[in-house]
C-alpha positions as CSV (number, residue, x, y, z in Angstrom):
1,X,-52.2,125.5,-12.3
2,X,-51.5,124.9,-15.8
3,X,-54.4,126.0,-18.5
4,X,-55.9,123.8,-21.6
5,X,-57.5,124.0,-24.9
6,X,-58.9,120.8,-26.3
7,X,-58.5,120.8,-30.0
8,X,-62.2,121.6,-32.2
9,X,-62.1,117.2,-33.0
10,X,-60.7,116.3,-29.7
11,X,-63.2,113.8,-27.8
12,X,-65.6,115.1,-25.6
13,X,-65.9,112.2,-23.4
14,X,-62.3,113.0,-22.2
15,X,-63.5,116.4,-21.9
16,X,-66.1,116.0,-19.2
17,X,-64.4,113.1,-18.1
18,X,-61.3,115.1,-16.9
19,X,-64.0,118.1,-15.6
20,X,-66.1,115.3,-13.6
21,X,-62.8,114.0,-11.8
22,X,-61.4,117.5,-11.3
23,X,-63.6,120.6,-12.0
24,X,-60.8,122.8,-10.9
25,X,-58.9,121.8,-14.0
26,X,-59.0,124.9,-16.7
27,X,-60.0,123.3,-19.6
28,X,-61.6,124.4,-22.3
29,X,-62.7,123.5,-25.8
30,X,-62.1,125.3,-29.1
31,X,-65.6,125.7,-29.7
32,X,-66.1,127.4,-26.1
33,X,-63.9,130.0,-27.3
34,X,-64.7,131.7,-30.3
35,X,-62.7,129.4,-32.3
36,X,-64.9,126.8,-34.0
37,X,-63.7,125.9,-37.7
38,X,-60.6,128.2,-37.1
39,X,-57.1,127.0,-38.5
40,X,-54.4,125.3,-37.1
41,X,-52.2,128.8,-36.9
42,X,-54.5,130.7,-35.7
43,X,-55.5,127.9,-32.6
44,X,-51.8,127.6,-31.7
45,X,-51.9,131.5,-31.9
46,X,-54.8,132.0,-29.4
47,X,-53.4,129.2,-27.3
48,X,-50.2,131.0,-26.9
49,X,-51.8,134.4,-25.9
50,X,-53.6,132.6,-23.4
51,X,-50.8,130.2,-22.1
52,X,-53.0,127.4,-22.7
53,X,-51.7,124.2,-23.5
54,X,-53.3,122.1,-27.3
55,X,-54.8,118.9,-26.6
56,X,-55.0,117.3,-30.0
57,X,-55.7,114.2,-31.8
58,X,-54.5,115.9,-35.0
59,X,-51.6,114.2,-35.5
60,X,-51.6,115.4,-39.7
61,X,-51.0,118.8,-39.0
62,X,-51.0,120.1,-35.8
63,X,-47.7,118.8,-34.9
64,X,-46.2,120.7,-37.8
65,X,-47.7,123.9,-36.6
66,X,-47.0,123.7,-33.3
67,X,-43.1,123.0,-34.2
68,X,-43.3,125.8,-36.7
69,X,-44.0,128.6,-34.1
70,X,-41.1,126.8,-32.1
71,X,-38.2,127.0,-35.0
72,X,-39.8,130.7,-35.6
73,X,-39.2,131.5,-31.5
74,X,-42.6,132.1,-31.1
75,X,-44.3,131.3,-27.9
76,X,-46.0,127.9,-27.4
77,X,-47.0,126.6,-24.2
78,X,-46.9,122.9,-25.0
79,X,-49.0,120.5,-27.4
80,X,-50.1,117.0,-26.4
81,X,-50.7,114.5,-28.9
82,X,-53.4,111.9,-28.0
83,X,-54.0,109.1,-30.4
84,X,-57.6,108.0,-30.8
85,X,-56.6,104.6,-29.8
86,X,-55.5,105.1,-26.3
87,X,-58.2,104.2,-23.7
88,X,-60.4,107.2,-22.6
89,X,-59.6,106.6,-18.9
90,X,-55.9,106.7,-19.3
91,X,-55.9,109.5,-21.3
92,X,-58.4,111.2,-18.6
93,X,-55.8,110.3,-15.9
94,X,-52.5,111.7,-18.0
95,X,-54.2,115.2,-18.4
96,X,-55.2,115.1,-14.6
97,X,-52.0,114.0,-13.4
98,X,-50.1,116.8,-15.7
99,X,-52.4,119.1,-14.5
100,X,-52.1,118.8,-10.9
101,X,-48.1,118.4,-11.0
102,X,-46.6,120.4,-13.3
103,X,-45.4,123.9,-13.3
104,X,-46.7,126.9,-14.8
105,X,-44.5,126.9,-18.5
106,X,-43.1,123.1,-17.9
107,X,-44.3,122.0,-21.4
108,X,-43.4,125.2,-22.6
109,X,-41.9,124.8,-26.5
110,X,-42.5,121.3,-26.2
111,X,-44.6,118.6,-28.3
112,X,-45.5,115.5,-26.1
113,X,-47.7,112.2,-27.0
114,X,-50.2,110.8,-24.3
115,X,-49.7,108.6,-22.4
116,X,-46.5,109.9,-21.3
117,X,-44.8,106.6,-20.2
């Protein structure tokens, strides 16, 4: 099963929403990791060693990271864009659904925006 890091400003409600529905999901938070108040680089960077895909809503500067390490070849397991407008419950469903059907290194290199349809 594919691995998660929810961005230090991503919301918390989809958080434990996704962890009621499906505690087998591997999701954890920036702040559950050593990584409160770190930059953008260095997120990405731990995300990477940990083949963890970024669940953001930081759609300023995250995005530019994330396809900075891919024109520089370096590893990055996926980043998923939600905007803060997209109802909680969808969003929940998305990270579920991903979770539960994709392949280890599917998103690999790859910046997607939730919901995916």
């Amino acid at each position: 099963m594919i691995k998660f890091l929810a961005d230090e400003n991503f919301n918390n409600q989809i958080v434990r929403g996704v962890l009621q529905q499906n505690p087998d999901i591997d999701l954890v938070r920036v702040q559950d990791v050593g990584l409160k108040g770190a930059s953008d680089p260095d997120v990405l960077l731990w995300a990477a060693q940990e083949k963890r895909i970024v669940l953001t809503h930081d759609v300023a500067t995250m995005i530019t990271f994330a396809y900075e390490r891919i024109q520089a070849g370096l590893p990055m397991p996926g980043l998923f864009e939600v905007k803060r407008r997209v109802p909680i419950g969808l969003v929940i469903e998305e990270i579920i659904l991903i979770a539960e059907c994709s392949l280890d290194g599917e998103w690999e290199g790859q910046v997607r925006f939730l919901p995916l349809k």
